[in-house]
C-alpha positions in Angstrom: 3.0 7.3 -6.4 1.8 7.1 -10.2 -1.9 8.0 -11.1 -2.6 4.1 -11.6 -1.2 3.5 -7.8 -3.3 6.6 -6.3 -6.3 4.8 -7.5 -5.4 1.9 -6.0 -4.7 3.2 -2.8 -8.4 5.1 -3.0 -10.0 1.9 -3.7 -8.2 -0.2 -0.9 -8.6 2.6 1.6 -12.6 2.7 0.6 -12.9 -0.9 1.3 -11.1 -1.2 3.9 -13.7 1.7 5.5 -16.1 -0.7 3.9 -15.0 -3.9 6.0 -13.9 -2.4 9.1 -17.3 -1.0 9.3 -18.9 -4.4 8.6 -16.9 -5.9 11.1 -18.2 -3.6 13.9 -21.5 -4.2 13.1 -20.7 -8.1 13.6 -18.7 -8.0 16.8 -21.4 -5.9 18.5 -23.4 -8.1 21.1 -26.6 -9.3 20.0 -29.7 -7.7 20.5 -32.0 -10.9 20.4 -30.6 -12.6 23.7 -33.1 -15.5 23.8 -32.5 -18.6 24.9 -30.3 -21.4 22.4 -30.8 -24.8 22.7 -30.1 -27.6 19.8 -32.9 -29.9 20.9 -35.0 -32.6 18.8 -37.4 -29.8 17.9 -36.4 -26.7 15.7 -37.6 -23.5 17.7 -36.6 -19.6 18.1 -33.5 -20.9 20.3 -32.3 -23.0 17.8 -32.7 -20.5 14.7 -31.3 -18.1 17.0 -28.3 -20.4 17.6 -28.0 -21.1 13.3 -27.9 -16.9 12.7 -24.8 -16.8 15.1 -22.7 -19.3 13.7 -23.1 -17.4 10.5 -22.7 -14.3 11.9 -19.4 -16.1 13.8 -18.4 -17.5 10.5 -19.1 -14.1 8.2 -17.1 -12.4 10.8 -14.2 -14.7 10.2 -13.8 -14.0 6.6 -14.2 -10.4 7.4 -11.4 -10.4 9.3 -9.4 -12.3 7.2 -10.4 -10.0 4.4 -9.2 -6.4 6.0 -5.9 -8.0 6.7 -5.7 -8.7 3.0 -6.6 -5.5 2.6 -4.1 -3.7 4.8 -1.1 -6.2 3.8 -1.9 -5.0 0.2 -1.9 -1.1 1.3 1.5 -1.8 3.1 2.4 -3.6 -0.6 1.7 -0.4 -2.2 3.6 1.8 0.4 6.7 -0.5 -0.1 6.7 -0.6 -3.6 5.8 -4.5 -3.9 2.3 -4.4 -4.6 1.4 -6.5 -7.7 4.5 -9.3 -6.9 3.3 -12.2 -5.0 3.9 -12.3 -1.4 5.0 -16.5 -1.8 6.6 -16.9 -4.7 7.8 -13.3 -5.8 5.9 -14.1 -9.4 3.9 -10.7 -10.6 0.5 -11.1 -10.0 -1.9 -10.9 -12.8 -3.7 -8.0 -14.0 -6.9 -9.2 -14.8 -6.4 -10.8 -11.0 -6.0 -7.2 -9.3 -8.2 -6.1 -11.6 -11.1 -8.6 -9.4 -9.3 -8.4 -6.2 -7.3 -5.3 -5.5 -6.1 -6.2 -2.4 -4.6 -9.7 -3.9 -1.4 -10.3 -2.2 -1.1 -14.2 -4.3 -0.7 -15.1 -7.8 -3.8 -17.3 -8.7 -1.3 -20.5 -8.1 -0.3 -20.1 -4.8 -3.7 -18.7 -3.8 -5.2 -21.9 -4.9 -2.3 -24.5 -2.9 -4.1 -26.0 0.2 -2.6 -24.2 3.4 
């Protein structure tokens, strides 16, 4: 592994830590288990009911995130990291630069799925 591929590997191994760690925190059961109800008024159940979705919804892209994140280490193990996983094209440096754990060039990243 070169010098510029160790650092890689530190910085995808230090956020995946990072997320993994974040996702724990979001799966663990509430503490607040008050009632939630979505009536005509706005109340502690309902506010109570909002924070979840989000904290449903954050845990989604968490999880979406650390399997970015350990496709892009498996990338780097099998000497493809840096090529795009749909097209093959080499993904931009300025692109890895911002996301690390890229596993799209900016054109197929951006095609509806």
């Amino acid at each position: 592994m070169s010098t510029g591929e160790t650092g890689v590997a530190a910085v995808l191994a230090a956020k995946q830590a990072e997320v993994e760690a974040e996702v724990a925190a979001l799966s663990a059961p509430p503490e607040d288990t008050g009632g939630i109800g979505f009536g005509k008024r706005v109340g502690d159940g309902t506010s109570i009911a909002v924070e979840r979705l989000a904290l449903v919804a954050a845990h989604g892209r968490m999880v979406v995130l650390l399997a970015e994140i350990r496709r892009a280490r498996a990338k780097l193990d099998e000497g493809s990291y840096g090529r795009c996983d749909t097209c093959g094209a080499p993904i931009p440096e300025g692109r890895l630069e911002a996301l690390p754990w890229a596993v799209q060039c900016v054109a197929c990243a951006s095609r509806p799925t």
